[in-house]
N, C-alpha and C positions, 0 to 999 in steps of 0.2 A: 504494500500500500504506500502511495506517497501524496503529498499534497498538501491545503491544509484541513488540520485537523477542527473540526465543527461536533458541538455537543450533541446535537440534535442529527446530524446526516453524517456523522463520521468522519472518515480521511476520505477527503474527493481533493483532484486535479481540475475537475470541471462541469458545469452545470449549466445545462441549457435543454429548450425545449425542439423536438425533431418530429419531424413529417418526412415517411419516404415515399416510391413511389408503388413499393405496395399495397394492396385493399385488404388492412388487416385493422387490428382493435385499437383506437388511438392512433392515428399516426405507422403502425403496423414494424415499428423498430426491432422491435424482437425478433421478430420475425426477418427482414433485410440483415440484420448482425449475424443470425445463423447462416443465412443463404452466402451473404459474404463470406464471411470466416471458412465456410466448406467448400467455397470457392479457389480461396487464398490460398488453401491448404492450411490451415491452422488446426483446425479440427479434423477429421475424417468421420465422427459421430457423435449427436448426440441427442442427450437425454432429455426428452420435451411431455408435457402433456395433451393428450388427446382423447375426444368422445368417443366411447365404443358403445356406448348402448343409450340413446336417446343422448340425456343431459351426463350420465355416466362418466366420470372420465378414467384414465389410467396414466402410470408414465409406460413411456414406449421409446425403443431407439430408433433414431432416425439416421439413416446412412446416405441420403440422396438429398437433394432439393424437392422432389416430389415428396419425400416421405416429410421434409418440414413442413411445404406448402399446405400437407392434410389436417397438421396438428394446430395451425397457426389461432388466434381467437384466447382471450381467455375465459377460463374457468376458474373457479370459488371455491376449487374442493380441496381436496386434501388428498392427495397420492403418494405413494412409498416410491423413491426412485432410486434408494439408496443399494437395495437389492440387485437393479439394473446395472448400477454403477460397477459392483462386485463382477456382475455378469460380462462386463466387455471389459475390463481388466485381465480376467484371466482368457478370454475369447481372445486376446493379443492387439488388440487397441489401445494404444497409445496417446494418443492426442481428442480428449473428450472432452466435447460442451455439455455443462449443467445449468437447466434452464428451471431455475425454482424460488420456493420463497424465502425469507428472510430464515426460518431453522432449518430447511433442508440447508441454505447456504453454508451455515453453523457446524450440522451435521458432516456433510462434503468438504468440509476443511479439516475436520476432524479425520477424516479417514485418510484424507492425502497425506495428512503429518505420518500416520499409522504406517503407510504400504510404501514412502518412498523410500526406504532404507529396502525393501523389498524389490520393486520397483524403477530406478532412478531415474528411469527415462522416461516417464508419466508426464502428459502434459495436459492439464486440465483448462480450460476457461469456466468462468463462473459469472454467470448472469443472472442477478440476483432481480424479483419482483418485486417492488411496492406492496407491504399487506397487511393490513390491519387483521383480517381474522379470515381464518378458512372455515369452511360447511362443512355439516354432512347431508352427503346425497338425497340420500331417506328422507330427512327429516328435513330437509329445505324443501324438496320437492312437495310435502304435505305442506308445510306451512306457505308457500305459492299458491297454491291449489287456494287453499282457504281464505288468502289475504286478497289472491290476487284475483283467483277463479283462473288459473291461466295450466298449464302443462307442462311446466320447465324442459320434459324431455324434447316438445318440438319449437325451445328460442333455437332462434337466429342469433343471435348476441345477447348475451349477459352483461353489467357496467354497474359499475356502485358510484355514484355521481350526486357531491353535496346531499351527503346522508341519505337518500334514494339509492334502493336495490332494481334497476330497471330492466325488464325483460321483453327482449324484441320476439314479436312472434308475424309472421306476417308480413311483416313491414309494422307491424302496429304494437307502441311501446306501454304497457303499464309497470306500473313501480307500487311499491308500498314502502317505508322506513326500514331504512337498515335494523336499526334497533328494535323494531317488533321481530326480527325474525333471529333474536338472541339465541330462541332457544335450540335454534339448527348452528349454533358456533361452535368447534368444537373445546371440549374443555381446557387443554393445553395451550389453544391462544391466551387465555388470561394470563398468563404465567410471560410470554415472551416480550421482551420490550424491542424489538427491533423494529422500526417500520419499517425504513429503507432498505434494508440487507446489505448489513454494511460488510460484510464478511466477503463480499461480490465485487469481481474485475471491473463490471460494467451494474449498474442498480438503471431498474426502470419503469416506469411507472406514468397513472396521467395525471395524479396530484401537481400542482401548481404549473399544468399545461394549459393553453386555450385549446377550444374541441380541436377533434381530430389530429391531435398533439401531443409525444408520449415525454415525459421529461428526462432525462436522461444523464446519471451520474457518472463519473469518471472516477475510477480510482485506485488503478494501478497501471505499468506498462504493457501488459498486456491487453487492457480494456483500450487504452490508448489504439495498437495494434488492431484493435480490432473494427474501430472506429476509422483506421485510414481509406481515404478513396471511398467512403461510403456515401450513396447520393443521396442526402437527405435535407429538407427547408427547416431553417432554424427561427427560432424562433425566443424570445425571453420567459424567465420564468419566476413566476412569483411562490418565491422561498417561503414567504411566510406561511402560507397556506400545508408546505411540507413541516415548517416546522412547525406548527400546532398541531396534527395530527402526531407526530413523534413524541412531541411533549405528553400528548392525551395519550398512546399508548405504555411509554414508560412508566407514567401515574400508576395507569392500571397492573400492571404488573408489580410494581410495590405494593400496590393493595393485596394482591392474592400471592405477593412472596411464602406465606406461611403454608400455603397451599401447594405448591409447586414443589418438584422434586429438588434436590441440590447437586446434582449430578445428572 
C-alpha cells in the first residue's frame, strides 16, 4: 500500500470518479479492470460473482473475457470464494484477480501471507467493493416479495442508492429502505468496520459518484498497473459522502464489538 494514509478510506494514491465504455453497474469499472488486466496479461483468472439460479449468486472462475462479461452486474449476497481461490492455486495458476468485499478482501490477504512461503511466485490482484452489509438470498428474497410485491429472482439490476434498496424488473424500478430489510443482513456485517476494502489494490464502488459513475480508489502499485491505458471518463468525487458512510459503519461495529469473534 502506498499513499496517503486517511482515517476513514485508508492508504489510497488516488480518488476519482470513472465511467467506461462498458454497459455495466455504475459506470461498469469492475468490470473494464478485469477485461483489461486479462488482456494485459496481469491476471490469466479470476475470481468474480455471478447468478446461477434466478437472483442466486455464487463465486465462479472466470478465464476468458466472455466468462467476465457473464458475471458483470452486482449482487448483495454473500459468497464463499475463498475455497475457489485454494482451487486455482493448486490447479497451477498463478496470476489471480479477487473481485470481492471488504472481508473476503481481509480474508484473501490472509491466505496470501499463508501460501507465499509455499508459493513465491503467486500473483494476486485485489479489487476490493464498497459494502456496507451483504444479504441472505432467502430471506431478502421474502422480505422483497412483501415490501416490495416484486420477485428478486427476475431484477434486471439490483443498487442501494441514498438508503433505497432498488430493484429493476422490466425496465420498471421499485425500492423500499434499506433499513426495513435488516432482517435479510447477515449477522457478521455488524461486527466489520471496513467500508471501502481497504485491504484492496484497487477499492470500488458508486458512493460519492454522480449516476452512472463508479468511484474508484487507488492504493497500491499494482492497482496503479492496472488502471494504465484504461479508457475511462473521469469525473470528481464527493469524499464526504464516502466518509460518512465509513464513519457510520465503524460506529457500528464498536457497538457489537462484544459480539463479534476476536479472531
Amino acid at each position: 500500500m502506498k499513499g496517503t494514509k486517511d482515517e476513514n478510506l485508508g492508504v489510497y494514491s488516488d480518488l476519482f470518479s470513472a465511467k467506461s465504455s462498458i454497459d455495466g453497474q455504475d459506470g461498469g469499472v469492475v468490470t473494464a479492470l478485469l477485461v483489461s488486466g486479462m488482456q494485459k496479461g496481469l491476471f490469466d483468472a479470476a475470481l468474480v460473482c455471478k447468478r446461477i439460479d434466478g437472483y442466486y449468486s455464487e463465486a465462479v472462475i472466470a478465464e476468458n473475457v466472455d466468462e467476465i462479461m457473464a458475471a458483470k452486474g452486482t449482487k448483495y449476497m454473500r459468497v464463499h470464494n475463498m475455497s475457489k481461490l485454494a482451487e486455482l492455486v493448486k490447479k497451477g495458476k498463478r496470476k489471480i484477480a479477487i473481485v470481492g468485499t471488504p472481508c473476503q478482501m481481509r480474508s484473501a490477504r490472509r491466505i496470501q501471507q499463508n501460501i507465499l512461503t509455499e508459493y513465491p511466485d503467486l500473483e494476486l490482484t485485489f479489487i476490493g467493493l464498497f459494502c456496507f452489509e451483504e444479504f441472505n438470498y432467502y430471506t431478502l428474497k421474502e422480505q422483497t416479495k412483501k415490501l416490495m410485491n416484486v420477485d428478486l429472482d427476475r431484477a434486471e439490476k439490483t443498487q442501494i442508492k441514498k438508503g433505497q434498496f432498488i430493484v429493476t424488473i422490466d425496465g420498471k424500478e421499485s425500492s423500499t429502505k434499506v433499513r426495513d430489510l435488516n432482517a435479510s443482513v447477515e449477522n457478521m456485517c455488524q461486527c466489520c468496520p471496513d467500508f471501502t476494502a481497504i485491504y484492496s489494490d484497487i477499492s470500488v464502488g458508486s458512493v460519492g459518484s454522480p449516476d452512472g459513475y463508479s468511484t474508484v480508489i487507488v492504493r497500491s502499485d499494482i492497482g496503479e498497473k492496472l488502471l494504465e491505458k484504461l479508457d475511462v471518463t473521469k469525473a470528481e468525487v464527493e469524499k464526504d459522502e464516502i466518509d460518512k458512510l465509513s464513519v457510520l459503519k465503524m460506529k457500528r461495529a464498536n457497538q457489537h464489538a462484544g459480539e463479534c469473534p476476536t479472531k
